[in-house]
ROVOGU-342333 format. One record per residue (C-alpha): residue in three letters; z, y, x. Coordinates in steps of 0.02 Angstrom, whole numbers, padded with zeros to 5 digits, m for minus. Layout:
N
@rolum Ala, zz Z, yy Y, xx X
...
END
This chain:
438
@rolum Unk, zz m01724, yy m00879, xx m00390
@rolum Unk, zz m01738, yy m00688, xx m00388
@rolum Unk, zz m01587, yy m00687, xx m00470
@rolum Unk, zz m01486, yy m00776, xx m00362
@rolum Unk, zz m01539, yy m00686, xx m00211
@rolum Unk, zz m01502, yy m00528, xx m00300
@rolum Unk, zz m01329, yy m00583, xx m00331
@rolum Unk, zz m01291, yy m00620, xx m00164
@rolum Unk, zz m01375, yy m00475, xx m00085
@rolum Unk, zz m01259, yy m00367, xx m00190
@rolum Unk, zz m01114, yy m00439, xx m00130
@rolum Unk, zz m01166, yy m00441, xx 00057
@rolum Unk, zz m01205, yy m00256, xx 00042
@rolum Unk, zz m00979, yy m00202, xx 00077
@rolum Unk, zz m01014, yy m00314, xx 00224
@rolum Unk, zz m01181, yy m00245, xx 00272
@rolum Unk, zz m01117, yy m00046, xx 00239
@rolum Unk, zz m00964, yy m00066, xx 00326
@rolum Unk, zz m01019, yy m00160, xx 00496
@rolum Unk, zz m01124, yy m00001, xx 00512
@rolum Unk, zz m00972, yy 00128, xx 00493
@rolum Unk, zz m00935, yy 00082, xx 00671
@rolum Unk, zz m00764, yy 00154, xx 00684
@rolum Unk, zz m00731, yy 00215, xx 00870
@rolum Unk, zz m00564, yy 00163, xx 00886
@rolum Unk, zz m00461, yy 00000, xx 00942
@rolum Unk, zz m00390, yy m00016, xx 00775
@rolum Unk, zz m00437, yy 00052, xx 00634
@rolum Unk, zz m00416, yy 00032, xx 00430
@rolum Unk, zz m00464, yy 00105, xx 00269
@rolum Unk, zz m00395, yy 00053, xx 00083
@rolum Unk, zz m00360, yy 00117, xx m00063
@rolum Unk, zz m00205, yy 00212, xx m00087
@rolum Unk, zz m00175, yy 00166, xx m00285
@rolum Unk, zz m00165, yy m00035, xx m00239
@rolum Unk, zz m00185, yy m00067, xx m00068
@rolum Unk, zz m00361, yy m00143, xx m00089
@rolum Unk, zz m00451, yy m00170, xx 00112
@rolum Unk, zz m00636, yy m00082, xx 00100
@rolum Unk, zz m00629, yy m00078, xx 00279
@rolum Unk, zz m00551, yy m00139, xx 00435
@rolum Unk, zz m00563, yy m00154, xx 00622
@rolum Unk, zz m00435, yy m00258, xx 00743
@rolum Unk, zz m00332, yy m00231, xx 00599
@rolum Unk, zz m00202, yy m00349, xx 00657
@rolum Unk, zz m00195, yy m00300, xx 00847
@rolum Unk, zz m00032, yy m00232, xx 00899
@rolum Unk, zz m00048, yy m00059, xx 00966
@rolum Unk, zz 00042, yy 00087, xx 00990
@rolum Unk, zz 00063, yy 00225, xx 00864
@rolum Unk, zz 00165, yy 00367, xx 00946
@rolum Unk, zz 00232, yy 00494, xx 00813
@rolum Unk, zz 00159, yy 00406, xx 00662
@rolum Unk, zz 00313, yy 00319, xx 00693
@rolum Unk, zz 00398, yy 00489, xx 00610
@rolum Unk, zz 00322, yy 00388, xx 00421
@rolum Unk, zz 00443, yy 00263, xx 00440
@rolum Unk, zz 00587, yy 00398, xx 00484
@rolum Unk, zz 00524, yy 00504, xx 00333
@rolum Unk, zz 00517, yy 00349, xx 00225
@rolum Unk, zz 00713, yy 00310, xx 00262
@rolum Unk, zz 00763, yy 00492, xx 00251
@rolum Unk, zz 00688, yy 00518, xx 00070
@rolum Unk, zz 00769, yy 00369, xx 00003
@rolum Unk, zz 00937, yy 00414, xx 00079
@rolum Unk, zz 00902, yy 00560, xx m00023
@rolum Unk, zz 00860, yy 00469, xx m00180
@rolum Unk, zz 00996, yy 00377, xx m00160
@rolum Unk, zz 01110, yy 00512, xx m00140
@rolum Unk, zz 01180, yy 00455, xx 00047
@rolum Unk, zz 01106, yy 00631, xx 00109
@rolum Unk, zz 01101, yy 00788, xx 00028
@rolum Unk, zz 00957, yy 00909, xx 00066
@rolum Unk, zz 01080, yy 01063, xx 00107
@rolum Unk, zz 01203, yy 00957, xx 00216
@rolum Unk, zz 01220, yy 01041, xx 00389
@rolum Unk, zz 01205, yy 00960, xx 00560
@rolum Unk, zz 01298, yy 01014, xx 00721
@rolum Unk, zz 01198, yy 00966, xx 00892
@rolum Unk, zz 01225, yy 00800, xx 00985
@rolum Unk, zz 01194, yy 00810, xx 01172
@rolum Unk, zz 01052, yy 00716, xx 01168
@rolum Unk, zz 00945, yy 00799, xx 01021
@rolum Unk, zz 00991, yy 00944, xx 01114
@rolum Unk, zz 00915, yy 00898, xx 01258
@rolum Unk, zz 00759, yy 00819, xx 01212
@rolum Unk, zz 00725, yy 00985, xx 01092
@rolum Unk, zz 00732, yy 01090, xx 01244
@rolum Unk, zz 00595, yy 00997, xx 01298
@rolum Unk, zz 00426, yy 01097, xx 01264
@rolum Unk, zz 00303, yy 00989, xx 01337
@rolum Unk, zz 00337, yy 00892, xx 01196
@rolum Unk, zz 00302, yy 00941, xx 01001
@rolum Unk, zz 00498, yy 01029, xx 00983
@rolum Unk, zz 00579, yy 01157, xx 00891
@rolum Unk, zz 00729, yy 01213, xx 01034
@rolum Unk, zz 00879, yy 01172, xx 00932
@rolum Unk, zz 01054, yy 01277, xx 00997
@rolum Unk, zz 01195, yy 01173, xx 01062
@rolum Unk, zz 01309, yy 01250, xx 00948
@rolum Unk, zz 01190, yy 01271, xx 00812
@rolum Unk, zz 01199, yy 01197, xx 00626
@rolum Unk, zz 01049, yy 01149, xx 00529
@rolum Unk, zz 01022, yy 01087, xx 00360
@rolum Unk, zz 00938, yy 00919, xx 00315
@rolum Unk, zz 00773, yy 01021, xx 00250
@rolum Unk, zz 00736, yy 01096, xx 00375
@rolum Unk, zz 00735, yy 00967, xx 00529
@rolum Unk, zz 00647, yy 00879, xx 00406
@rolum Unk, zz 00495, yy 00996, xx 00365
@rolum Unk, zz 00507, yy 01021, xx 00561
@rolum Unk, zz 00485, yy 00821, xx 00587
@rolum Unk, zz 00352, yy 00820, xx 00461
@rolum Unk, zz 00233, yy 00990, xx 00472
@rolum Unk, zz 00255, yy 01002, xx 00683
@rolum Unk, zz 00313, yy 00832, xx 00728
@rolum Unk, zz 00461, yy 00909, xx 00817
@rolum Unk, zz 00536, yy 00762, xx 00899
@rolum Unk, zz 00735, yy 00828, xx 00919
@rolum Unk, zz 00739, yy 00865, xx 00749
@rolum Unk, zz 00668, yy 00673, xx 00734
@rolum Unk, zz 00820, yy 00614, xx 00811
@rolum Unk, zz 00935, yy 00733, xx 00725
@rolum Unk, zz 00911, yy 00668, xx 00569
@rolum Unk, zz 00920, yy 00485, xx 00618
@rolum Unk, zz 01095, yy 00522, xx 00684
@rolum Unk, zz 01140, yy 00594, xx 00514
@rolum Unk, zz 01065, yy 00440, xx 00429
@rolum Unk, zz 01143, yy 00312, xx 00539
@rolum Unk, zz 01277, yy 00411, xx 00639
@rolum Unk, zz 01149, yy 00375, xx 00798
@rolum Unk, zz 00992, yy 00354, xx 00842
@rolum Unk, zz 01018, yy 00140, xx 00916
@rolum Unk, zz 01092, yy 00106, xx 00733
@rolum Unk, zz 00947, yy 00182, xx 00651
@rolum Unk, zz 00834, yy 00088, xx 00757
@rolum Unk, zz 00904, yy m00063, xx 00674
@rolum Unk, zz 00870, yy 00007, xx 00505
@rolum Unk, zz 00701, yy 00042, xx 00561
@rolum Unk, zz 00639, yy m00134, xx 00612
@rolum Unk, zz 00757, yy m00223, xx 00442
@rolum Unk, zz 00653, yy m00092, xx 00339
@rolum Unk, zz 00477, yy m00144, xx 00398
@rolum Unk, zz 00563, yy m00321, xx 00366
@rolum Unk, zz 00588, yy m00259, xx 00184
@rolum Unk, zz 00420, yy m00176, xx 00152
@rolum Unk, zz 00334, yy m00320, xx 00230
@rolum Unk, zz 00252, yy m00259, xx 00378
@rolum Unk, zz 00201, yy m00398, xx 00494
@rolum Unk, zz 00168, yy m00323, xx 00661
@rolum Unk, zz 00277, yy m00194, xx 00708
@rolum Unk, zz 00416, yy m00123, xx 00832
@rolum Unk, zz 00521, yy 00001, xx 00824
@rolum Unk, zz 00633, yy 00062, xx 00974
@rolum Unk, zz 00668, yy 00230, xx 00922
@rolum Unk, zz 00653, yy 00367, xx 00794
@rolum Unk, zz 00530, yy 00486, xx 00884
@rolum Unk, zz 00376, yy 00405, xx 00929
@rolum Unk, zz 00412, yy 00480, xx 01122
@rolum Unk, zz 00398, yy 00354, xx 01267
@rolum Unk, zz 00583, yy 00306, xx 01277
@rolum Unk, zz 00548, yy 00385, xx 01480
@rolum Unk, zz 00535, yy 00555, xx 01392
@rolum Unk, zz 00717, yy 00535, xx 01328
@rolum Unk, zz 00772, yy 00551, xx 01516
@rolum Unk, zz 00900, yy 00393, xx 01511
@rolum Unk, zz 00953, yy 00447, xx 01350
@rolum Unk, zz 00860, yy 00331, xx 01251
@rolum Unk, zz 00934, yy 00220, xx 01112
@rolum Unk, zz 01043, yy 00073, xx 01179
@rolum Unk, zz 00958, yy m00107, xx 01185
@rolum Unk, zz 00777, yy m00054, xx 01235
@rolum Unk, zz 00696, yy m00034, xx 01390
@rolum Unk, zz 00685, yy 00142, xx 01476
@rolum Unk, zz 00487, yy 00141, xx 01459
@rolum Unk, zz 00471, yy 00068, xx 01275
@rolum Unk, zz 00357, yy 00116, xx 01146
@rolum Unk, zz 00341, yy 00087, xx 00967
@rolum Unk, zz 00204, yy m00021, xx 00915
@rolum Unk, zz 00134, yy m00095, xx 00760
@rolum Unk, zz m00042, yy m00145, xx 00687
@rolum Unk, zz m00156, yy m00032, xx 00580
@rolum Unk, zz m00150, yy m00150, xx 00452
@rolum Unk, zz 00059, yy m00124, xx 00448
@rolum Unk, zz 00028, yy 00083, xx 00467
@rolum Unk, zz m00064, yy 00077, xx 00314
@rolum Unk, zz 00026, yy m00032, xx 00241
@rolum Unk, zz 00184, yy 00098, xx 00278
@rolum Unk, zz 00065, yy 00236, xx 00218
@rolum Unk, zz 00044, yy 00162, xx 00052
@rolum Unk, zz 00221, yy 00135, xx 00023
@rolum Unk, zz 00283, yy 00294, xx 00089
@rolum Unk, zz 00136, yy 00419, xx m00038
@rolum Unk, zz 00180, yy 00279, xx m00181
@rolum Unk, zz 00362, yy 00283, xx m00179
@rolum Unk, zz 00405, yy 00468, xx m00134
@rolum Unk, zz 00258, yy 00556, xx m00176
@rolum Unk, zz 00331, yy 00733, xx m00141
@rolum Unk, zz 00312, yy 00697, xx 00042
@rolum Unk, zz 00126, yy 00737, xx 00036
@rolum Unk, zz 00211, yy 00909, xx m00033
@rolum Unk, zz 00264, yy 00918, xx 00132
@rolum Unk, zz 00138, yy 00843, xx 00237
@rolum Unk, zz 00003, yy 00970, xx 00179
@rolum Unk, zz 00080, yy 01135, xx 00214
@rolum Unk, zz m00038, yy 01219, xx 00370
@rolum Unk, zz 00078, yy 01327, xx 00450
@rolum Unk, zz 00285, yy 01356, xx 00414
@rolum Unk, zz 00391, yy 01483, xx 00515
@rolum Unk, zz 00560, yy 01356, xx 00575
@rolum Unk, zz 00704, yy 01487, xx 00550
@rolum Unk, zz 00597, yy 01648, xx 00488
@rolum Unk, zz 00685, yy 01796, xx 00500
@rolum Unk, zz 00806, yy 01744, xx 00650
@rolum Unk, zz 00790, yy 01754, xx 00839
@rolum Unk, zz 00747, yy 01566, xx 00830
@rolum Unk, zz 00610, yy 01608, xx 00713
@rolum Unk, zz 00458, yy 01485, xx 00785
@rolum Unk, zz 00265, yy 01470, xx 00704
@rolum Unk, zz 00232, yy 01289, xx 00681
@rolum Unk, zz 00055, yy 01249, xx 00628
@rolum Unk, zz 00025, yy 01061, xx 00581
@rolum Unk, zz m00033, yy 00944, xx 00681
@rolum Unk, zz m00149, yy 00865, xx 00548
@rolum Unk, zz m00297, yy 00978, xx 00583
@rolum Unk, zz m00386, yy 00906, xx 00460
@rolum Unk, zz m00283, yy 01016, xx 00321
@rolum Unk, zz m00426, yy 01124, xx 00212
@rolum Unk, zz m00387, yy 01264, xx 00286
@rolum Unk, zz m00377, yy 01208, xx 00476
@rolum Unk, zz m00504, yy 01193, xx 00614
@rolum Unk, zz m00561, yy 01023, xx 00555
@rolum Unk, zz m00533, yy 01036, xx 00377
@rolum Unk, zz m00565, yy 00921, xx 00252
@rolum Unk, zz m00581, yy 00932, xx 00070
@rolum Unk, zz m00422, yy 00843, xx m00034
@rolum Unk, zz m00355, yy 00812, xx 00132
@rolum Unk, zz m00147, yy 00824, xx 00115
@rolum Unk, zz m00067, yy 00696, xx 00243
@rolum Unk, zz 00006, yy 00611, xx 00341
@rolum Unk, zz 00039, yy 00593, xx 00523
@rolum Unk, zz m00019, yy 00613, xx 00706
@rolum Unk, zz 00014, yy 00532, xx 00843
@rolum Unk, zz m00017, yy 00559, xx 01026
@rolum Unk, zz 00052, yy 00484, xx 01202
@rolum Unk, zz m00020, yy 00419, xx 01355
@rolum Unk, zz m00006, yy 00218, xx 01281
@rolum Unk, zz m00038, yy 00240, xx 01092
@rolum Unk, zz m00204, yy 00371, xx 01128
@rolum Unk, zz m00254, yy 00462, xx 00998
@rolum Unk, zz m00185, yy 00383, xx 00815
@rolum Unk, zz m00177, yy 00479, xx 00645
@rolum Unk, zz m00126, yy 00425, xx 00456
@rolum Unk, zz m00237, yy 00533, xx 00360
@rolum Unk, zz m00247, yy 00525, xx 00168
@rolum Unk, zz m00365, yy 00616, xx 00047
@rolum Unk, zz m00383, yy 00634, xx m00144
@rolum Unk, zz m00533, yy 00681, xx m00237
@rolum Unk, zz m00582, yy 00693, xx m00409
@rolum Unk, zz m00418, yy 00573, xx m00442
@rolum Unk, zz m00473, yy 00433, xx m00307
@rolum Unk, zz m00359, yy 00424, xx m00144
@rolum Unk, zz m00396, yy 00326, xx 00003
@rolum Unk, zz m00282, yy 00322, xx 00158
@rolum Unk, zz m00361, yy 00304, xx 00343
@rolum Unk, zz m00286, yy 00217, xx 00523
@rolum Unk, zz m00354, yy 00263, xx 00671
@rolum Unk, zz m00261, yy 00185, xx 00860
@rolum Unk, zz m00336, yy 00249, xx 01004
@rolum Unk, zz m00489, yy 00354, xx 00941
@rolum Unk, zz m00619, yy 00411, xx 01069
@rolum Unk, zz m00765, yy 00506, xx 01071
@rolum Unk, zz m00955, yy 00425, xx 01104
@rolum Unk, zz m00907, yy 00441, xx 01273
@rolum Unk, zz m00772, yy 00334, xx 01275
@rolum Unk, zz m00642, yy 00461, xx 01300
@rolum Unk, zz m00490, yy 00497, xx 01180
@rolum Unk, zz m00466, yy 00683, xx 01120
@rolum Unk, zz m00388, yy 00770, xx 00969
@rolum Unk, zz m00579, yy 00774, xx 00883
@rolum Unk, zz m00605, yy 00592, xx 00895
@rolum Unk, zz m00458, yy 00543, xx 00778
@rolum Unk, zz m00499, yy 00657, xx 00665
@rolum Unk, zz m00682, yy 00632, xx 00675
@rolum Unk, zz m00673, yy 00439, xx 00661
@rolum Unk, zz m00563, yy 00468, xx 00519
@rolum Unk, zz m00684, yy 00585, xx 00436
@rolum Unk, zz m00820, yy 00458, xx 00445
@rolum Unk, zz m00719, yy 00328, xx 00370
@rolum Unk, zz m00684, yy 00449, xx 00202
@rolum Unk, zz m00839, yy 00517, xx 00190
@rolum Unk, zz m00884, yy 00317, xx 00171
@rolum Unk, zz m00753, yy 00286, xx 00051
@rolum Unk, zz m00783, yy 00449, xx m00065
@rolum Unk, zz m00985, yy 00421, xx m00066
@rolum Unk, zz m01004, yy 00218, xx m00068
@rolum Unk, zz m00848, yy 00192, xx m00185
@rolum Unk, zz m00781, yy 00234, xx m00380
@rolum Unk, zz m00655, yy 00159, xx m00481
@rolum Unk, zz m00724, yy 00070, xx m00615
@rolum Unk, zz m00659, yy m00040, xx m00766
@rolum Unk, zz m00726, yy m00213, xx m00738
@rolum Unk, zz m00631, yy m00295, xx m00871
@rolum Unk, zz m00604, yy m00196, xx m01054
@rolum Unk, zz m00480, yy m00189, xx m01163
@rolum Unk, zz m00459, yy m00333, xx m01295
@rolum Unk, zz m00561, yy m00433, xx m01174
@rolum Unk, zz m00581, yy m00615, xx m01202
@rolum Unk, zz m00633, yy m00737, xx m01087
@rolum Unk, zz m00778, yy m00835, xx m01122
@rolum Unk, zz m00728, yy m01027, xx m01190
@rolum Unk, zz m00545, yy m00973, xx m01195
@rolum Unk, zz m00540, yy m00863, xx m01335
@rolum Unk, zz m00403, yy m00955, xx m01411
@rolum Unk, zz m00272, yy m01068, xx m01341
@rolum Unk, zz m00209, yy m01246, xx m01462
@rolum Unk, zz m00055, yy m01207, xx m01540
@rolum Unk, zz 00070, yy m01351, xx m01566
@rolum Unk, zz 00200, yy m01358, xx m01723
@rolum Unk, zz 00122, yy m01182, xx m01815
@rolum Unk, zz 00073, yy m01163, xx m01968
@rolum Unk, zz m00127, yy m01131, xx m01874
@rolum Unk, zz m00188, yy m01256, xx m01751
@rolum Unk, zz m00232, yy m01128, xx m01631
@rolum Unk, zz m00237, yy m00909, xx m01565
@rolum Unk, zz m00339, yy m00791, xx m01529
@rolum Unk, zz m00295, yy m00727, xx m01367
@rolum Unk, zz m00358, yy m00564, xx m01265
@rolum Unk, zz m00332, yy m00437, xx m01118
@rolum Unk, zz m00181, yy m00298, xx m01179
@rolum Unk, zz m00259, yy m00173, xx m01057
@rolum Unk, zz m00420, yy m00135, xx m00977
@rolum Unk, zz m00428, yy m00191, xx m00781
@rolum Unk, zz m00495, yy m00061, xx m00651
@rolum Unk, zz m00535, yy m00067, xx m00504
@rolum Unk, zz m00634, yy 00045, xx m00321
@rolum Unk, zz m00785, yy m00057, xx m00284
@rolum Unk, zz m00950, yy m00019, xx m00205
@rolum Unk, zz m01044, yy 00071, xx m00304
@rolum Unk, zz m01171, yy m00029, xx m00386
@rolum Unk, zz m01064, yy m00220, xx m00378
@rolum Unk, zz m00978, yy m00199, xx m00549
@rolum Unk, zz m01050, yy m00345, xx m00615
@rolum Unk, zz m01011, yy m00463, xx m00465
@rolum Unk, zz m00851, yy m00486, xx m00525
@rolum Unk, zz m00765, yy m00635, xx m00655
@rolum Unk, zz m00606, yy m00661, xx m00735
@rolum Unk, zz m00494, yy m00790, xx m00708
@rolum Unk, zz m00356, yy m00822, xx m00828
@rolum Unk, zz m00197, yy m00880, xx m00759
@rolum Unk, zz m00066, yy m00951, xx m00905
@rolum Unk, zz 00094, yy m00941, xx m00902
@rolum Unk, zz 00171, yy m01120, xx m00862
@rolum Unk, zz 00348, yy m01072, xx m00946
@rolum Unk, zz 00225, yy m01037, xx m01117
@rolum Unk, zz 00123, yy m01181, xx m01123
@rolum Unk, zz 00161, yy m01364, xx m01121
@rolum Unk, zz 00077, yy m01510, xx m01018
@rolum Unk, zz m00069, yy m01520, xx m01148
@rolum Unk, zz m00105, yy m01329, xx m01125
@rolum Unk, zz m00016, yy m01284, xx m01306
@rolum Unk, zz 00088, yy m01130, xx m01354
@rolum Unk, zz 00255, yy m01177, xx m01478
@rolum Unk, zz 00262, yy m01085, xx m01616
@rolum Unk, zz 00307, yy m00974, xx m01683
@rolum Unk, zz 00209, yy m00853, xx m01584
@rolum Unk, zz 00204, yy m00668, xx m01600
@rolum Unk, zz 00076, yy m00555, xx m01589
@rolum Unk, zz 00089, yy m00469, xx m01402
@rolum Unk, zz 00184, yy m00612, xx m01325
@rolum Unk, zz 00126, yy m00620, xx m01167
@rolum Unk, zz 00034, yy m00781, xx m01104
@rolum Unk, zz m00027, yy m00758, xx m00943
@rolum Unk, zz m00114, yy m00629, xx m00833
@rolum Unk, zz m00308, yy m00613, xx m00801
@rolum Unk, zz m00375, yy m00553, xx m00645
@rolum Unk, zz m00546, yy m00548, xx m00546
@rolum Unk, zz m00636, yy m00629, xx m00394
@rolum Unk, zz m00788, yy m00603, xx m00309
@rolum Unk, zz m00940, yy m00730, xx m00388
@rolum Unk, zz m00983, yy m00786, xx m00213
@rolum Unk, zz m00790, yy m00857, xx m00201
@rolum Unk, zz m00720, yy m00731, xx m00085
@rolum Unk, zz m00549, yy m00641, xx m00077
@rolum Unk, zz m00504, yy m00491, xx m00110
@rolum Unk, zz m00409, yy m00422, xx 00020
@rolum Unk, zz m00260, yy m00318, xx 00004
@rolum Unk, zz m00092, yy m00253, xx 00104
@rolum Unk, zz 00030, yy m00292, xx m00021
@rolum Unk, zz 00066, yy m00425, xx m00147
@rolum Unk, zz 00129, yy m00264, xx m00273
@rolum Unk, zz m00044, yy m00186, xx m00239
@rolum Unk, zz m00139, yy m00359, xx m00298
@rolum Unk, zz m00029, yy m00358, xx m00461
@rolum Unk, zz m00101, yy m00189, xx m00490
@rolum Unk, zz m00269, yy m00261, xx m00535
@rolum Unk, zz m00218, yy m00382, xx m00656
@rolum Unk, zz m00171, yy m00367, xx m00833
@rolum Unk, zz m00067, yy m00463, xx m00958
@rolum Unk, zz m00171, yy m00577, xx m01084
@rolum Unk, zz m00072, yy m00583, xx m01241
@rolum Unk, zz m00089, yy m00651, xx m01401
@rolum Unk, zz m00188, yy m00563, xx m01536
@rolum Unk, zz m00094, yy m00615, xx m01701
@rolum Unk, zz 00075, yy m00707, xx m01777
@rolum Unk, zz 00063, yy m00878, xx m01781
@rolum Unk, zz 00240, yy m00945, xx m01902
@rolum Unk, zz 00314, yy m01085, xx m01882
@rolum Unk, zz 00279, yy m01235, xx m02013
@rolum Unk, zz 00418, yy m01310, xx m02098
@rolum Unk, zz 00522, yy m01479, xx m02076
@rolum Unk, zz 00412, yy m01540, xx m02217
@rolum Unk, zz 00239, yy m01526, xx m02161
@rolum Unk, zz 00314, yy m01564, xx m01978
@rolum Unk, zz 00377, yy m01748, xx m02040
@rolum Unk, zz 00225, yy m01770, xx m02139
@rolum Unk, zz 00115, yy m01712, xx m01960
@rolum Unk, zz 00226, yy m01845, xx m01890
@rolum Unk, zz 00195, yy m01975, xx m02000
@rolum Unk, zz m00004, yy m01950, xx m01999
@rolum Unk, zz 00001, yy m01954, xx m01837
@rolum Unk, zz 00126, yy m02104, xx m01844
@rolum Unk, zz m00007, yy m02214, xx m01934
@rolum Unk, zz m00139, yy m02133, xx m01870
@rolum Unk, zz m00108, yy m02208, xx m01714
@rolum Unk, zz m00055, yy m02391, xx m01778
@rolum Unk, zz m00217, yy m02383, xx m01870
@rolum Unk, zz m00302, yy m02343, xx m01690
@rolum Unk, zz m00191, yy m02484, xx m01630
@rolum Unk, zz m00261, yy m02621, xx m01751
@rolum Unk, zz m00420, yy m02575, xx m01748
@rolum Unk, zz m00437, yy m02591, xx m01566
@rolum Unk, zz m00358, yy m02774, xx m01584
@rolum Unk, zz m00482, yy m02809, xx m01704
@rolum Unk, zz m00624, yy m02761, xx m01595
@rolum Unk, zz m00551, yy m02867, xx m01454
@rolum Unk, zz m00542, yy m03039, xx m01575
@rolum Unk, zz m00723, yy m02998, xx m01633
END
């Protein structure tokens, strides 16, 4: 009985050490960058708005126009109207862009990404999409593609469409917003550190000078202050994005690695004890939430290499020259868990239907590696595991392969297999009828 209260006590404790995180925030989320895996959420699905962390989605675009060749890093820009005009403006985060000015790709870019600058934003969507409305629609098809759930895009910026001054992008309203869960930020975050890693690269840089040297020379210091060196600094902290408007409140994408384990943060509307929102709430709720994740959790290997799964170390084998095969684990499987809960875990082997047939046999011949199936893990009190991507779930399972050759027999011994069996079961026949006459 001790036992079995132990075991459940251990797997109540994520529950019991995450209710008293207590995030201050509307929405909030933490997971693990490597595969996506929940540790802990709050309103995670409530719609809310994000402001500028909207610029991940335009960075996430922008990088794989780049990959793809569509953009070029030194391609030069000339001014549109409206990027002109909504640079000018200083009450928002801006770099003043010249109306007759050229800029390269780079550098709106590392504008966008270390300050936030909003015209530069919007300058690059236009370069993207020729303007800002048609990247809007690439926007919302990309969430499509990455699988967000809850979002909205209506422009590049992460501005109140009202701070465009009527020049906001054709089929939304003049006061729109962008909006989208913290579950579908993080989700964004993930992709966006995962795919093009080199935006962190970016993302961590403290302070840049936006055309050193020239008249237009301008200091930009980022906006994530928790950057080591900045007035909230954090220790591995390198990304990702702000966010800030009267609607959204205070929001910030944070991410931080340390001693190889990365976690990524969401925080919508963060406010102080006092209820209010400020610029050391978000960053304060989102250093309680990694200071959680770096001290409660580790990556650890719950399932070794070679592994074999208890009463299914082999699998029948049908028309081989053995009856059956050893079968095991090709890798190791790790996994971030509470520290401590290691052993609340079990496999479960999944087989490949294409490999076996209705009886549960492998054909031979059979080589050794072929793949068979995939193992994977569940909590023992029947749980899910809980993760933002179906990609990120595949990360913590492994193939299960098999562990030697098994040849094929030949026509011979098949036909005289078929034959045994042949009278095998017309002796099973008769002997039943004999039982039924006596």
């Amino acid at each position: 009985m001790l036992m079995f209260f132990s075991l459940f006590a251990g797997l109540n404790r994520v529950e019991a050490e995450t209710s008293a995180l207590n995030v201050n925030a509307d929405g909030a989320i933490l997971v693990d960058a490597e595969t996506g895996k929940v540790l802990y959420e709050k309103n995670a699905d409530s719609v809310l708005g994000i402001a500028s962390m909207t610029k991940m989605m335009t960075e996430y675009i922008l990088l794989e126009a780049i990959k793809e060749g569509k953009v070029k890093w030194d391609q030069e820009y000339s001014v549109s109207e409206t990027v002109y005009k909504v640079s000018q403006d200083r009450s928002l985060s801006n770099v003043p862009l010249r109306a007759d000015g050229k800029y390269k790709v780079r550098e709106l870019y590392e504008a966008m990404v270390i300050y936030s600058a909003n015209g530069t934003t919007i300058a690059l969507a236009e370069i993207i999409a020729g303007s800002e409305t048609n990247f809007v629609k690439m926007m919302n098809e990309k969430g499509k593609e990455l699988g967000l759930s809850e979002y909205k895009f209506v422009n590049s910026s992460g501005l109140n469409n009202e701070d465009y001054k009527g020049l906001h992008p054709e089929g939304t309203e003049a006061t729109d917003e962008n909006v989208m869960s913290p579950r579908s930020v993080a989700q964004l975050a993930v992709h966006l550190i995962n795919d093009f890693p080199d935006v962190l690269k970016t993302s961590s840089i403290p302070k840049m000078n936006f055309r050193e040297g020239t008249e237009d020379e301008i200091k930009m210091e980022n906006w994530n202050w928790m950057l080591p060196s900045l007035v909230y600094g954090y220790e591995g902290m390198d990304g990702l994005k702000t966010g800030t408007t009267d609607f959204a409140g205070y929001c910030f994408a944070g991410t931080a690695l340390r001693d190889g384990k990365r976690y990524i943060t969401v925080v919508q509307n963060a406010k102080d004890s006092d209820g209010k929102g400020s610029y050391e709430a978000r960053f304060g709720e989102t250093r309680k939430m990694l200071d959680f994740a770096f001290s409660n959790f580790s990556k650890e290997e719950i399932i070794p290499k070679n592994y074999q799964v208890k009463n299914q170390k082999t699998l029948p084998v049908t028309k081989g020259k053995e009856d059956k095969v050893k079968i095991y684990t090709k890798d190791a499987l790790n996994m971030v868990v509470l520290n401590g809960e290691k052993e609340n875990y079990q496999p479960v082997l999944v087989l490949d239907k294409k490999k076996v047939n209705k009886n549960g046999e492998l054909t031979a011949p059979i080589k050794k590696g072929d793949k068979i199936g995939t193992l994977t893990i569940k909590p023992k009190n029947g749980e899910m595991l809980s993760f933002l991507t179906a990609e990120g779930q595949k990360k913590v399972q492994v193939d299960v392969i098999a562990a030697q050759d098994v040849e094929k027999s030949n026509w011979f011994v098949l036909m005289m297999r078929g034959i045994g069996g042949f009278f095998g079961d017309l002796w099973g026949g008769i002997s039943s009828t004999v039982k039924g006459w006596l």
